[in-house]
C-alpha positions, 0 to 999 in steps of 0.5 A: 831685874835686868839692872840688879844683873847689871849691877850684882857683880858690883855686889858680889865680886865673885865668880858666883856674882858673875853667875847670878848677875848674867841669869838676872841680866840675861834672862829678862832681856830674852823676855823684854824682847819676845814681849815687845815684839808681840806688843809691836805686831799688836799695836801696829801690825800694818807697821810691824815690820818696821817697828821690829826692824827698828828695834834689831838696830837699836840693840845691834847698836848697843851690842857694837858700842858696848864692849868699845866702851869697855876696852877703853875704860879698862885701858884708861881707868888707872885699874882695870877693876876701875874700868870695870866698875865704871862701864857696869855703873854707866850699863846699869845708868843706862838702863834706869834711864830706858826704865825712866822713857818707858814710864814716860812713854806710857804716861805720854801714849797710854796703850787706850789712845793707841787702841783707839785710833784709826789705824788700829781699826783699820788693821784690826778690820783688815786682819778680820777680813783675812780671817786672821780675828774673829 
């Protein structure tokens, strides 16, 4: 849903496209984030913090390199609808390809193995002492 965002305003080349494009980009990327937070504390809640630290970062670097890219794509392409164009063809590459890790990781690490290891019953056993599970 996210990429479709990212790429409606190829679609439609209208202030409507624009509209429909940053709810279908927006919207999930919200979610994605509440979700994946709420799976890090539960996957790895002696490590949560860090894990969701690591997160921020990644993000925040994408926030810095993203409109960087953009400017100079706009100011290099021989139009700046050109740069445009190109900068939403690489977001939307880009996310295809978090969409190809996230498959690849789930056949690699499936959530199971995760649950079965030792530091999940540790964790799960320490949270069960702070009264915190039942």
């Amino acid at each position: 849903m996210e990429g479709a965002g990212v790429c409606g305003g190829l679609i439609v080349p209208s202030v409507t496209g624009f509209l429909i494009s940053s709810a279908l980009a927006g919207l999930p990327f919200n979610v994605i984030n509440f979700h994946a937070m709420r799976e890090v504390a539960r996957l790895r809640p002696l490590h949560a913090a860090r894990y969701m630290g690591l997160l921020t970062a990644l993000f925040s670097i994408g926030q810095i390199c993203g409109p960087f890219l953009v400017s100079t794509l706009v100011h290099v392409m021989a139009s700046e609808t050109r740069g445009l164009v190109l900068s939403l063809v690489i977001a939307g590459g880009a996310l295809l390809v978090g969409a190809g890790l996230y498959v690849l990781i789930r056949i690699l690490w499936p959530v199971e193995a995760v649950l079965g290891s030792s530091e999940m019953r540790a964790a799960l056993r320490h949270r069960r002492e702070e009264g915190r599970v039942s």
